[in-house]
PDBQT receptor file of N, H, CA, C and O in Angstrom, charges set to zero:
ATOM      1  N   UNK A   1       0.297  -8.065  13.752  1.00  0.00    +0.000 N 
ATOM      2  CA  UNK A   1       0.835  -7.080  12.837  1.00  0.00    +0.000 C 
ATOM      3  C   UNK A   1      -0.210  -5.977  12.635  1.00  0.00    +0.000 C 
ATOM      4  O   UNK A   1      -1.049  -6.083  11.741  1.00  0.00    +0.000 OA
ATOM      5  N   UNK A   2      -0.172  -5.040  13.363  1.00  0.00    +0.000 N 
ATOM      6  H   UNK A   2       0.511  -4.955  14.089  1.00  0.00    +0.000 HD
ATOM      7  CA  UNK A   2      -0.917  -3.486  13.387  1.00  0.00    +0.000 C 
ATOM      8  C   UNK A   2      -0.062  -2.557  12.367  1.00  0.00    +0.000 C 
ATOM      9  O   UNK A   2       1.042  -2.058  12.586  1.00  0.00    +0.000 OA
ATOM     10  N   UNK A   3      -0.960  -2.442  11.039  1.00  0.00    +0.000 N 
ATOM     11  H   UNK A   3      -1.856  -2.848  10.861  1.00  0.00    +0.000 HD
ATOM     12  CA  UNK A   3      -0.185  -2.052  10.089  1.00  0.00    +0.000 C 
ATOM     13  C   UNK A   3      -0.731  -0.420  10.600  1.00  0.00    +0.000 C 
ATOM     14  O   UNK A   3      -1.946  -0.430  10.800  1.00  0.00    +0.000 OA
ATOM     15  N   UNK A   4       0.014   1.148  10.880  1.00  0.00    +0.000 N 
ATOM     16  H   UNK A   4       1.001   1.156  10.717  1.00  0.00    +0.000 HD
ATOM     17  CA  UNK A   4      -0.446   2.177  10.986  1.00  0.00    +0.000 C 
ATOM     18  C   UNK A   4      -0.764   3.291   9.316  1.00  0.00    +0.000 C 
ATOM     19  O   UNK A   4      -1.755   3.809   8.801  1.00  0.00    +0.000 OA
ATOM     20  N   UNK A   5       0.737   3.204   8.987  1.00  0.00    +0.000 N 
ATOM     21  H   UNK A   5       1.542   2.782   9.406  1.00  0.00    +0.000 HD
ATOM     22  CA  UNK A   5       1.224   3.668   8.023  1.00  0.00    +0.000 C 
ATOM     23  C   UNK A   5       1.645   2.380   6.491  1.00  0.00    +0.000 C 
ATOM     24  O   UNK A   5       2.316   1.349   6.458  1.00  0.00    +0.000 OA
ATOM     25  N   UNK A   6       1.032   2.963   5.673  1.00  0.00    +0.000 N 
ATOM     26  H   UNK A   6       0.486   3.801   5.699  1.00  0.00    +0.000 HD
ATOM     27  CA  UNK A   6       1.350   2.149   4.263  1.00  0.00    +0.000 C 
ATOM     28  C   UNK A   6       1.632   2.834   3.156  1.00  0.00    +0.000 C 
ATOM     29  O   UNK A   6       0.784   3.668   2.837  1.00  0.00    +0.000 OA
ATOM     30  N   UNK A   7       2.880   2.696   2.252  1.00  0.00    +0.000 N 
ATOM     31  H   UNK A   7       3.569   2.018   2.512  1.00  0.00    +0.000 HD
ATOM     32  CA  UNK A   7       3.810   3.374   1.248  1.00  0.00    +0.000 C 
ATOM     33  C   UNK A   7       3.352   2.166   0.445  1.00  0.00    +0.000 C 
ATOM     34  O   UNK A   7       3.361   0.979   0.773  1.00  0.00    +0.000 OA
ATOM     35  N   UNK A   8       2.882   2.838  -0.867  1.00  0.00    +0.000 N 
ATOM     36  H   UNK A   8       2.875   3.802  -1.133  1.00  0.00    +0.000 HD
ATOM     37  CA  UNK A   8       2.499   1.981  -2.121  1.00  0.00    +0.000 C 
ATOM     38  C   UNK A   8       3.617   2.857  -3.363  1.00  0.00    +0.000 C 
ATOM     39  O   UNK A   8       3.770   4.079  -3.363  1.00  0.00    +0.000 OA
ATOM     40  N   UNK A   9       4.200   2.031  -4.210  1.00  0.00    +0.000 N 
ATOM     41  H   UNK A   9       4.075   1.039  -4.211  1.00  0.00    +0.000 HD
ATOM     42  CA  UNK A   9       4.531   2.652  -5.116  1.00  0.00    +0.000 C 
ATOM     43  C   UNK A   9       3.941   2.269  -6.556  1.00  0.00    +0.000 C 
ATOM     44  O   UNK A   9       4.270   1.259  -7.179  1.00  0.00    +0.000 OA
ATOM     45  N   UNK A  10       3.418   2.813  -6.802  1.00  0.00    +0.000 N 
ATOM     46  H   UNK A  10       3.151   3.633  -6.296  1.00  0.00    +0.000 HD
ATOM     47  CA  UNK A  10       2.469   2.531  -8.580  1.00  0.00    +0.000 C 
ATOM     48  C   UNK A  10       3.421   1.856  -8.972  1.00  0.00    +0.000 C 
ATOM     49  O   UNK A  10       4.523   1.733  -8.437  1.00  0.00    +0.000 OA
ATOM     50  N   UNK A  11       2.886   1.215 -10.279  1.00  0.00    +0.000 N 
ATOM     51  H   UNK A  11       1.991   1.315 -10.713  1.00  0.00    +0.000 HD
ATOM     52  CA  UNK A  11       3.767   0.788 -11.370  1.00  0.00    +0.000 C 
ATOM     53  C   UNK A  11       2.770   0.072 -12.547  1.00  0.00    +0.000 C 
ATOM     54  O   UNK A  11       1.570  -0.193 -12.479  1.00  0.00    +0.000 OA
ATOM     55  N   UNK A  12       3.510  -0.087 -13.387  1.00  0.00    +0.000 N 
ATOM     56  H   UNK A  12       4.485   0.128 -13.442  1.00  0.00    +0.000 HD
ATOM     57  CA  UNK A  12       2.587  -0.972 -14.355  1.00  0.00    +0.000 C 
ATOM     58  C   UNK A  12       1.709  -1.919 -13.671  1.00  0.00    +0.000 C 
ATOM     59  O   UNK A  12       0.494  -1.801 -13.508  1.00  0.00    +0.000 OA
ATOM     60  N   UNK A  13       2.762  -3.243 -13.143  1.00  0.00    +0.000 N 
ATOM     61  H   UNK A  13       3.748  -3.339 -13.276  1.00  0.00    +0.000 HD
ATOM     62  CA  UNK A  13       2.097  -4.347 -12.817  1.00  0.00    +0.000 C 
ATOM     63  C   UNK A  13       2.757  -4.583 -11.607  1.00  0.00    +0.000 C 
ATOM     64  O   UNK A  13       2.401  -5.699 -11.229  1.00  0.00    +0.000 OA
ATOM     65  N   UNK A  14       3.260  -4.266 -11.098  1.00  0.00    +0.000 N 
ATOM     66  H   UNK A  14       3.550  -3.359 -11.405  1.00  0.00    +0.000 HD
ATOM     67  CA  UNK A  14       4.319  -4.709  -9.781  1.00  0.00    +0.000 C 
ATOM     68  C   UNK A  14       3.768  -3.604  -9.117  1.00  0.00    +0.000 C 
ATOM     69  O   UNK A  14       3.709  -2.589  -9.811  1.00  0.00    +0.000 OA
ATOM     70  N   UNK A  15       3.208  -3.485  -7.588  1.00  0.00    +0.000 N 
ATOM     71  H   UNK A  15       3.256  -4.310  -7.025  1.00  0.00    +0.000 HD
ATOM     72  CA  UNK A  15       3.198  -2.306  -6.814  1.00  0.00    +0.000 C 
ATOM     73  C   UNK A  15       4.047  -3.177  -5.731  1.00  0.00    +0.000 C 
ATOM     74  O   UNK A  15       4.035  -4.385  -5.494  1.00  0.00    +0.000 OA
ATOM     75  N   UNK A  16       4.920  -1.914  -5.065  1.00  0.00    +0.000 N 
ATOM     76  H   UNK A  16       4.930  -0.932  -5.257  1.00  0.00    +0.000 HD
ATOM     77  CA  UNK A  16       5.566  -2.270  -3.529  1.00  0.00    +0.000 C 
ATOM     78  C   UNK A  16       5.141  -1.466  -2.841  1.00  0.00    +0.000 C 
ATOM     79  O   UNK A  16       5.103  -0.253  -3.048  1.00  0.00    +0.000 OA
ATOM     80  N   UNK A  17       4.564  -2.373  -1.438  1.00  0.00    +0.000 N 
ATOM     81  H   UNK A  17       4.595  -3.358  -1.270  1.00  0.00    +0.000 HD
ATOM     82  CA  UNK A  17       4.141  -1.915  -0.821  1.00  0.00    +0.000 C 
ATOM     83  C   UNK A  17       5.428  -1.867   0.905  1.00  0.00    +0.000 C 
ATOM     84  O   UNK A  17       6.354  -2.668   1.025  1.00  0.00    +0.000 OA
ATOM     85  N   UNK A  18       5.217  -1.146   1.601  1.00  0.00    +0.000 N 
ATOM     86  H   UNK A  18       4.464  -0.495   1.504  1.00  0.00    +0.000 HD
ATOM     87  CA  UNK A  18       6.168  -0.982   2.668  1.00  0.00    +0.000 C 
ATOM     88  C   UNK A  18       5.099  -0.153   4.289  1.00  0.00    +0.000 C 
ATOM     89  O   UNK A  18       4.999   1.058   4.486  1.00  0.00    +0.000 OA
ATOM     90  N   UNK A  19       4.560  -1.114   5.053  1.00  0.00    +0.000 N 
ATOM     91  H   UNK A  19       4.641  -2.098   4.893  1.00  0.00    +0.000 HD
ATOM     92  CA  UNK A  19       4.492  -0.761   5.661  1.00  0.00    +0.000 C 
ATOM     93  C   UNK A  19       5.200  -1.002   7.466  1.00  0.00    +0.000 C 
ATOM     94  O   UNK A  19       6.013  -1.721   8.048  1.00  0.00    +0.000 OA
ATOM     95  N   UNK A  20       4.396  -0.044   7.715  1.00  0.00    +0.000 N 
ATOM     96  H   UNK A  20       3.737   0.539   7.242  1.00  0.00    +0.000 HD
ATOM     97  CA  UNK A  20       5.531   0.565   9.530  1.00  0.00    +0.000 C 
ATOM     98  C   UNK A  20       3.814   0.503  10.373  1.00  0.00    +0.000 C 
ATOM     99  O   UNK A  20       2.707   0.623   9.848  1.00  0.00    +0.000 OA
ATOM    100  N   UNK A  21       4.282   0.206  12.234  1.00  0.00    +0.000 N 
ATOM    101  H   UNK A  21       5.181   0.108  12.660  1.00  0.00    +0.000 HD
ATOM    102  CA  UNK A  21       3.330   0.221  12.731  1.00  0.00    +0.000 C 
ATOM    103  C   UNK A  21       4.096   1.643  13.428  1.00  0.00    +0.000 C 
ATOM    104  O   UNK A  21       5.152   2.257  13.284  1.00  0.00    +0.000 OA
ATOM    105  N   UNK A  22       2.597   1.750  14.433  1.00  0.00    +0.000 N 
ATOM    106  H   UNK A  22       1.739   1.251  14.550  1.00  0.00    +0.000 HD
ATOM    107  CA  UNK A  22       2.892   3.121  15.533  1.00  0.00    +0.000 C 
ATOM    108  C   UNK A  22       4.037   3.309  15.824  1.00  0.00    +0.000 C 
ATOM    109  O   UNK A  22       4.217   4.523  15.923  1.00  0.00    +0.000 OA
ATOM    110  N   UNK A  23       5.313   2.508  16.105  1.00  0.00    +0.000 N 
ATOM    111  H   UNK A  23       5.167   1.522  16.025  1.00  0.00    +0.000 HD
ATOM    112  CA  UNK A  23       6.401   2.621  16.106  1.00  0.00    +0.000 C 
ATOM    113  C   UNK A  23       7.356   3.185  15.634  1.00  0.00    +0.000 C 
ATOM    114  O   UNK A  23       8.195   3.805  16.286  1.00  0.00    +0.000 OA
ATOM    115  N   UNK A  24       7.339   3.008  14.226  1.00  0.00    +0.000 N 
ATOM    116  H   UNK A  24       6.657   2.503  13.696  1.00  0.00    +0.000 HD
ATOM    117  CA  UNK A  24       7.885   3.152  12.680  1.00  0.00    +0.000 C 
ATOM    118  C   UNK A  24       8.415   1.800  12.685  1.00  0.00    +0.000 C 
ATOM    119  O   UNK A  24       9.537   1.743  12.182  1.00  0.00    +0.000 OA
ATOM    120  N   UNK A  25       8.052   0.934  13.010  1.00  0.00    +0.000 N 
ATOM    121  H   UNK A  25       7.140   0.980  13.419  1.00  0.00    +0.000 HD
ATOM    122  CA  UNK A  25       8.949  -0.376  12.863  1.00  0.00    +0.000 C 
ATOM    123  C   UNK A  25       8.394  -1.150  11.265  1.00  0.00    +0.000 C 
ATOM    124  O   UNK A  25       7.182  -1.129  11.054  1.00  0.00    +0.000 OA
ATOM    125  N   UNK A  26       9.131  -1.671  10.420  1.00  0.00    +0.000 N 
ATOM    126  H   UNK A  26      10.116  -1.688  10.591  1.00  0.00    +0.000 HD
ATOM    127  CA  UNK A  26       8.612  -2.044   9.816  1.00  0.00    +0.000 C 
ATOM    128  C   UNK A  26       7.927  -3.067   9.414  1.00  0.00    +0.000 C 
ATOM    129  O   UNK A  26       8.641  -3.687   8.627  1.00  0.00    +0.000 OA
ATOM    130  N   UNK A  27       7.000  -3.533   9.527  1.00  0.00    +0.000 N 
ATOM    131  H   UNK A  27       6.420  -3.029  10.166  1.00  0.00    +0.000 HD
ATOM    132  CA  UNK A  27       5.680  -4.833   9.705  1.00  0.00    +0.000 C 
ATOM    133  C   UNK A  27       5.328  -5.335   8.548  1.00  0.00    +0.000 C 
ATOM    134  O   UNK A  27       4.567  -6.301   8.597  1.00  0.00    +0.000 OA
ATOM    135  N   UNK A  28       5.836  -4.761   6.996  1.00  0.00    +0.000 N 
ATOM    136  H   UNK A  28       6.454  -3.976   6.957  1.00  0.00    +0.000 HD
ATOM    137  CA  UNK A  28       5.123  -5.497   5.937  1.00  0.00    +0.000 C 
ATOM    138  C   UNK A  28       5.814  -4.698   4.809  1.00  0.00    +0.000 C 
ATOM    139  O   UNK A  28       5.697  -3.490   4.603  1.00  0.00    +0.000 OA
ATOM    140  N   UNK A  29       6.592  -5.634   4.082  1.00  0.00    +0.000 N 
ATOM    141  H   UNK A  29       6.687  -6.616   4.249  1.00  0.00    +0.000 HD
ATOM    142  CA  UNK A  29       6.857  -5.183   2.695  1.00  0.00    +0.000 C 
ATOM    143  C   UNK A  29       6.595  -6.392   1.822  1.00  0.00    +0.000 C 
ATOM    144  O   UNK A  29       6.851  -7.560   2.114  1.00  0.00    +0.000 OA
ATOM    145  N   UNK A  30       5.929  -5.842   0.468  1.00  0.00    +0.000 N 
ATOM    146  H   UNK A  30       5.721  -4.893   0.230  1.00  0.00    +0.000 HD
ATOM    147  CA  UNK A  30       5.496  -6.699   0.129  1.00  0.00    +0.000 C 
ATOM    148  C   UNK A  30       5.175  -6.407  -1.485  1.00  0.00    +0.000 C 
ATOM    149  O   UNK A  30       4.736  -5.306  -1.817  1.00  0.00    +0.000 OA
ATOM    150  N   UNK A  31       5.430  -7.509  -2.512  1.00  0.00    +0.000 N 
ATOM    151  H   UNK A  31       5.787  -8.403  -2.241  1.00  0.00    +0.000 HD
ATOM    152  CA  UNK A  31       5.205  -6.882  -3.885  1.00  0.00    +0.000 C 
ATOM    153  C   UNK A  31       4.022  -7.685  -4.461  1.00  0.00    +0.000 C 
ATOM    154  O   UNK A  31       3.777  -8.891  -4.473  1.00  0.00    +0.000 OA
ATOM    155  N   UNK A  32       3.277  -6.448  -5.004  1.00  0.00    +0.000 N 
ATOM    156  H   UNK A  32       3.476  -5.468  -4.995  1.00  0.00    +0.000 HD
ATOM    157  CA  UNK A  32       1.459  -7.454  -5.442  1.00  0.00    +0.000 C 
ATOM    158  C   UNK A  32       1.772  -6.649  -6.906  1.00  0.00    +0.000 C 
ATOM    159  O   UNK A  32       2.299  -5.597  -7.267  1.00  0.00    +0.000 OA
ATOM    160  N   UNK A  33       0.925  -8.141  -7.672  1.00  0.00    +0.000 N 
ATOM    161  H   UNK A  33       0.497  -8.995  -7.379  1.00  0.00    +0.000 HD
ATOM    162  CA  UNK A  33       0.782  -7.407  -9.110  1.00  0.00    +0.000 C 
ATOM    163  C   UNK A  33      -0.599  -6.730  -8.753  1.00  0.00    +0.000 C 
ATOM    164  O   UNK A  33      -1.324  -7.067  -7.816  1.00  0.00    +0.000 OA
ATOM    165  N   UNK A  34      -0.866  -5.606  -9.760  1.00  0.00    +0.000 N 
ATOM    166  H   UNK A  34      -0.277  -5.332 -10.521  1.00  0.00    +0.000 HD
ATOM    167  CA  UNK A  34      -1.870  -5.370  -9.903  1.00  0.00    +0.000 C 
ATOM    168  C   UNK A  34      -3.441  -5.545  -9.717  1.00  0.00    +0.000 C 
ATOM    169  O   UNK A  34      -4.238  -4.668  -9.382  1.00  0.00    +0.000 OA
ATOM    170  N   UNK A  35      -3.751  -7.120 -10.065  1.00  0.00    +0.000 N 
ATOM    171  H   UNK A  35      -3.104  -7.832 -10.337  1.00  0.00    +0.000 HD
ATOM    172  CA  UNK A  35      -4.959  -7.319  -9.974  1.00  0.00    +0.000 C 
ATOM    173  C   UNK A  35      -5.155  -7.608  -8.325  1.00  0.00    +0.000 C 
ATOM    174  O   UNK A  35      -6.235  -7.471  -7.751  1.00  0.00    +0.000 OA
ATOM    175  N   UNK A  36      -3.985  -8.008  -7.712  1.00  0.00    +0.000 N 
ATOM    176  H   UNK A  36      -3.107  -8.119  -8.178  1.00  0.00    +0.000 HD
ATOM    177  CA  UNK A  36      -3.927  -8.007  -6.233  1.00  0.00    +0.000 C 
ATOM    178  C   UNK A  36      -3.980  -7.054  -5.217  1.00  0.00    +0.000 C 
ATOM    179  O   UNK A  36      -4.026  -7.231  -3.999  1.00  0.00    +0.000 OA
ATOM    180  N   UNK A  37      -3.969  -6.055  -5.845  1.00  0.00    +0.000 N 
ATOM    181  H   UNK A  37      -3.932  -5.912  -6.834  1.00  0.00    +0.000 HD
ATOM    182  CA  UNK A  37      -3.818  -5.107  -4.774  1.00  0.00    +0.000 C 
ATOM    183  C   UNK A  37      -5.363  -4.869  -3.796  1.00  0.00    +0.000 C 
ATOM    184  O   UNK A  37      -5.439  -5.222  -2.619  1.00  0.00    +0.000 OA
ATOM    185  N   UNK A  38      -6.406  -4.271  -4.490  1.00  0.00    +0.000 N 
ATOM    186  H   UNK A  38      -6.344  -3.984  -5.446  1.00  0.00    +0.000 HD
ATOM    187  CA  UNK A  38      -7.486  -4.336  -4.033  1.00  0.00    +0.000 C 
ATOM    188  C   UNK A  38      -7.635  -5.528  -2.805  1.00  0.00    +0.000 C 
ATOM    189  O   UNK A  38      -7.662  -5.349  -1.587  1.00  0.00    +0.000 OA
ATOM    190  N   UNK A  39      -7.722  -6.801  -3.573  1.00  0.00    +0.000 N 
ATOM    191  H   UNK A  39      -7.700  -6.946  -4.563  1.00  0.00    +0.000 HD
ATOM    192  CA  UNK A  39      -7.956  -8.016  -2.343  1.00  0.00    +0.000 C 
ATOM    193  C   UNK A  39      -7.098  -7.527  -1.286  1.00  0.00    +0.000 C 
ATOM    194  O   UNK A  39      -7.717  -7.187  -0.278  1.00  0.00    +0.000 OA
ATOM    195  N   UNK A  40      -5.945  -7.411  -1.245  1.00  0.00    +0.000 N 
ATOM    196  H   UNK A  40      -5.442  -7.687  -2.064  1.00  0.00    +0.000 HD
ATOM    197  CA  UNK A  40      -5.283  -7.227  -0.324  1.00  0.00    +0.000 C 
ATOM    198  C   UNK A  40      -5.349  -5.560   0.859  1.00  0.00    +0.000 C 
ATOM    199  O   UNK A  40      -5.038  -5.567   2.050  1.00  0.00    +0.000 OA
ATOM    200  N   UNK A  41      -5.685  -4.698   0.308  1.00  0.00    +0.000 N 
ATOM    201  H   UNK A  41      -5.937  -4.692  -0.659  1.00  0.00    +0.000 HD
ATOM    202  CA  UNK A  41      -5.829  -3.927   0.575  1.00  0.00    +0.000 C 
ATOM    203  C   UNK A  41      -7.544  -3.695   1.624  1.00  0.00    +0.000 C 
ATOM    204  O   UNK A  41      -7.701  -3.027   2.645  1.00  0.00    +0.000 OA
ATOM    205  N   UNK A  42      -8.493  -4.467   0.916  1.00  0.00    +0.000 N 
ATOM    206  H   UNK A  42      -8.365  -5.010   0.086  1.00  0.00    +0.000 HD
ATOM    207  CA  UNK A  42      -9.711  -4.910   1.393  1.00  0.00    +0.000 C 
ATOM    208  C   UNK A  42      -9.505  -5.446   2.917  1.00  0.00    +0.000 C 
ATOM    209  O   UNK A  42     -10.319  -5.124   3.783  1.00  0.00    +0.000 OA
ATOM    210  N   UNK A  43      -8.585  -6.128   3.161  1.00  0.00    +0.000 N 
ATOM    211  H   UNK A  43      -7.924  -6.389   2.458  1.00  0.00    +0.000 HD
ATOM    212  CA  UNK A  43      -8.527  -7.170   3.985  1.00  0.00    +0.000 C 
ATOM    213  C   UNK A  43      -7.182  -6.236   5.617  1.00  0.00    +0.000 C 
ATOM    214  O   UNK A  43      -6.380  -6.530   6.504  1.00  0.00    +0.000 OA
ATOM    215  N   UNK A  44      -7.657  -5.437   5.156  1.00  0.00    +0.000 N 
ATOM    216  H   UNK A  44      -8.308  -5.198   4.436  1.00  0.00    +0.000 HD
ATOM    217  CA  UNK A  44      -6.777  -4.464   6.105  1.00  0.00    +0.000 C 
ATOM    218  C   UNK A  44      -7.373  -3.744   6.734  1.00  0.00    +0.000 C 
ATOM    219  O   UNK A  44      -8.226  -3.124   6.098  1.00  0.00    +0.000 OA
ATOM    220  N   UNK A  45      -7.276  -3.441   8.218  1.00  0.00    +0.000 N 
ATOM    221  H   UNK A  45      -6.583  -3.945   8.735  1.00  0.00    +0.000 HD
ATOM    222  CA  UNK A  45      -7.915  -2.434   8.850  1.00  0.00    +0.000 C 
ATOM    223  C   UNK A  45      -7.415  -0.995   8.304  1.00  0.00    +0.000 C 
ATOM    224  O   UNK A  45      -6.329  -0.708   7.802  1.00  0.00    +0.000 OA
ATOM    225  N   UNK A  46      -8.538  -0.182   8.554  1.00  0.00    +0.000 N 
ATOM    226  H   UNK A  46      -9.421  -0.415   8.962  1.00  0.00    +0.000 HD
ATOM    227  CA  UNK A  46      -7.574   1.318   8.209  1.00  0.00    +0.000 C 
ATOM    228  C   UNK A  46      -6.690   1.701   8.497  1.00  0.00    +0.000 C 
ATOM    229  O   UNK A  46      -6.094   1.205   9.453  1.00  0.00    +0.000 OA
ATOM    230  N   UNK A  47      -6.264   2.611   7.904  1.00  0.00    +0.000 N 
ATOM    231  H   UNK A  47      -6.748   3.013   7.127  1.00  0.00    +0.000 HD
ATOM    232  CA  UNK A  47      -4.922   3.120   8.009  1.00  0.00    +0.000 C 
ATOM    233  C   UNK A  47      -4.411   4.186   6.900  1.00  0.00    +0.000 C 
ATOM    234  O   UNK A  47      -5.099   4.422   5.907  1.00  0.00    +0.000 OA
ATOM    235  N   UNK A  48      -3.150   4.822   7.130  1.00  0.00    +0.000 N 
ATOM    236  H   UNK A  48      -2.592   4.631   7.937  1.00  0.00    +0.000 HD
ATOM    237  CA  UNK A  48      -3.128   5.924   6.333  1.00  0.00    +0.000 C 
ATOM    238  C   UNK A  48      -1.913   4.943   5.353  1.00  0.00    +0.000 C 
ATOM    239  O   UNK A  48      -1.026   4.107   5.527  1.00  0.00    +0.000 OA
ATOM    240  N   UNK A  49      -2.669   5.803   4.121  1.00  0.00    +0.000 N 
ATOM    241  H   UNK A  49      -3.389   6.482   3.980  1.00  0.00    +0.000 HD
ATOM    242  CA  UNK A  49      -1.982   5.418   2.878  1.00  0.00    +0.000 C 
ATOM    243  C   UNK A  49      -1.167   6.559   2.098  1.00  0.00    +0.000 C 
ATOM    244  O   UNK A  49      -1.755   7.533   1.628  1.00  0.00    +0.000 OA
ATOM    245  N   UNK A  50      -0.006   6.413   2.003  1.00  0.00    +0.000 N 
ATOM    246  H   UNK A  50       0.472   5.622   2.384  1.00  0.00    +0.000 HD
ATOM    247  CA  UNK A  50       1.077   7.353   0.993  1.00  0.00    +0.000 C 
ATOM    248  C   UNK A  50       0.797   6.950  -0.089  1.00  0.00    +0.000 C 
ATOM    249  O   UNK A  50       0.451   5.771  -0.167  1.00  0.00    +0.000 OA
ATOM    250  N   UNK A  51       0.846   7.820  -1.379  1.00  0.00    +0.000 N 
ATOM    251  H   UNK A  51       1.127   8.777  -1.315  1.00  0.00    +0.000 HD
ATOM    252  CA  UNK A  51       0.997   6.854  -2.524  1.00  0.00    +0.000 C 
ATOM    253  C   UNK A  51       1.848   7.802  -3.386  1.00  0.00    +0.000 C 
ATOM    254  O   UNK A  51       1.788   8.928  -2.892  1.00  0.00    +0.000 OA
ATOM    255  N   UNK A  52       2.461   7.778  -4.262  1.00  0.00    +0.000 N 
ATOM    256  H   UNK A  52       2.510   6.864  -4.663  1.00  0.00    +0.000 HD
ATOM    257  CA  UNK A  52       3.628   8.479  -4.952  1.00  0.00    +0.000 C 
ATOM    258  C   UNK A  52       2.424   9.752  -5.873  1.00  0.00    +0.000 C 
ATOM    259  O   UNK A  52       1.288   9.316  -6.060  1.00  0.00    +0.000 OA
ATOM    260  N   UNK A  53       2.613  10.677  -6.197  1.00  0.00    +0.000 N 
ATOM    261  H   UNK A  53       3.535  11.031  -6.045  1.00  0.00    +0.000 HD
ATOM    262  CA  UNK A  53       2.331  11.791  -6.977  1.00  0.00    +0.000 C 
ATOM    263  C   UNK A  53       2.114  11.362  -8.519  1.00  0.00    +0.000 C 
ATOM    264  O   UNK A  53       2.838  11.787  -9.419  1.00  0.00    +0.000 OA
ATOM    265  N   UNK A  54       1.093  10.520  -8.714  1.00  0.00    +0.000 N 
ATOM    266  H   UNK A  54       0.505  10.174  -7.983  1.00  0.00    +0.000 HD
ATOM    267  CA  UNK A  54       1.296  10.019 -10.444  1.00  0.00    +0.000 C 
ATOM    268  C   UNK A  54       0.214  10.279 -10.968  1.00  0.00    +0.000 C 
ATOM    269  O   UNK A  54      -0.650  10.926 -10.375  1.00  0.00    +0.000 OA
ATOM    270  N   UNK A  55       0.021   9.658 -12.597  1.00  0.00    +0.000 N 
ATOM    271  H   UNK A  55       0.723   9.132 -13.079  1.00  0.00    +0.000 HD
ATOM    272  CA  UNK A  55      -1.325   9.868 -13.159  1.00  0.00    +0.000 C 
ATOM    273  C   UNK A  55      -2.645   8.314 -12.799  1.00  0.00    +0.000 C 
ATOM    274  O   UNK A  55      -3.869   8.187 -12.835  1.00  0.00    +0.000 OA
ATOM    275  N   UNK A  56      -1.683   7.594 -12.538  1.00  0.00    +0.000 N 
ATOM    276  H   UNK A  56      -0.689   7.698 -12.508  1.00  0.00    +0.000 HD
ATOM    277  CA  UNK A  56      -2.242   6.276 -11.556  1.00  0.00    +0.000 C 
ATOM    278  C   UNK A  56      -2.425   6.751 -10.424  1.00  0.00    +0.000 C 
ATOM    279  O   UNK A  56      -3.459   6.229 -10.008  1.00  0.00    +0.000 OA
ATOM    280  N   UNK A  57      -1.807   7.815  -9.273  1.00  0.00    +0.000 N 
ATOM    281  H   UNK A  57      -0.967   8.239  -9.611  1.00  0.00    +0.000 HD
ATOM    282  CA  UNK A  57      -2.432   7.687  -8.233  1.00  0.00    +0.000 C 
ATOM    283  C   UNK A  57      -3.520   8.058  -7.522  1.00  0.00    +0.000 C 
ATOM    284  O   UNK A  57      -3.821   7.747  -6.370  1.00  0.00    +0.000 OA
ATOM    285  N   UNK A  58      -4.283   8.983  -8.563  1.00  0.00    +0.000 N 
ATOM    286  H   UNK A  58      -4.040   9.236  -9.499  1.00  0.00    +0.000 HD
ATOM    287  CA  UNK A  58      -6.130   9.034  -8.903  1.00  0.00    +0.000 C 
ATOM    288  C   UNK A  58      -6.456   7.740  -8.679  1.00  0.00    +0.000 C 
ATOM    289  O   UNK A  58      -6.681   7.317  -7.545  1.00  0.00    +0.000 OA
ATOM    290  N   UNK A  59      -6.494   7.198  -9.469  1.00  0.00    +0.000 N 
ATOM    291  H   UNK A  59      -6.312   7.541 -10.391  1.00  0.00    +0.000 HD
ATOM    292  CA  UNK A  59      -7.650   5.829  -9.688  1.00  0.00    +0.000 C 
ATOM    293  C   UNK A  59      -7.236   5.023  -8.377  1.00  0.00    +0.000 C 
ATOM    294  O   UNK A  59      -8.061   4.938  -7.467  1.00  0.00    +0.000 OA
ATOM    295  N   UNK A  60      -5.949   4.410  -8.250  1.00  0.00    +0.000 N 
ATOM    296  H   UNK A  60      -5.279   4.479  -8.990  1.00  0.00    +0.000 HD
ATOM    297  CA  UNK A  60      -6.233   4.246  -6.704  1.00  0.00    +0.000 C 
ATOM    298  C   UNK A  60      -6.830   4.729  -5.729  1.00  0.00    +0.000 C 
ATOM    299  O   UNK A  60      -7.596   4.062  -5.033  1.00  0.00    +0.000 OA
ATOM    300  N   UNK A  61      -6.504   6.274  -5.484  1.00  0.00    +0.000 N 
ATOM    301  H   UNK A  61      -5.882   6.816  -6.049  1.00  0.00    +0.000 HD
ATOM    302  CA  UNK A  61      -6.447   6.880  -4.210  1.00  0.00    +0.000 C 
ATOM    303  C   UNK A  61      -8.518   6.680  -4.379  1.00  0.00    +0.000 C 
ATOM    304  O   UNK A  61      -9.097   6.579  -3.298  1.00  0.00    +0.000 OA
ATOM    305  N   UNK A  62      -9.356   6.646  -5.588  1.00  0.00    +0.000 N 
ATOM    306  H   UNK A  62      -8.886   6.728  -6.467  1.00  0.00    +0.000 HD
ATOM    307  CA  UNK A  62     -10.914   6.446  -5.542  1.00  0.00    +0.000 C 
ATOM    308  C   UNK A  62     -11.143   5.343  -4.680  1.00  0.00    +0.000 C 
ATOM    309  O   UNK A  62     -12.292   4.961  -4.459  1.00  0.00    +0.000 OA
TER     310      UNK A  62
């Protein structure tokens, strides 16, 4: 699973995440609370990240 592209959507405590490889095929959707995201995100090769236009998507996008 060669994740290329990854769509996060903020939220309180629930983020969904939706990603697609080089393809656009989709390889990973997936819902993390909060304190999960980091670990999970750590554990990923690079890749480009979307994230929705919010006042949360500062502190992530650091």
């Amino acid at each position: 699973m060669t994740i290329t592209t990854l769509g996060i959507d903020l939220a309180k405590s629930v983020f969904q995440l939706h990603g697609v490889n080089a393809r656009g095929a989709v390889v990973l959707q997936k819902k993390l609370r909060r304190g999960a995201v980091l670990t999970f995100l750590s554990k990923l090769e690079p890749c480009l990240i979307g994230m929705e236009a919010c006042a949360t998507s500062h502190y992530w996008a650091r």
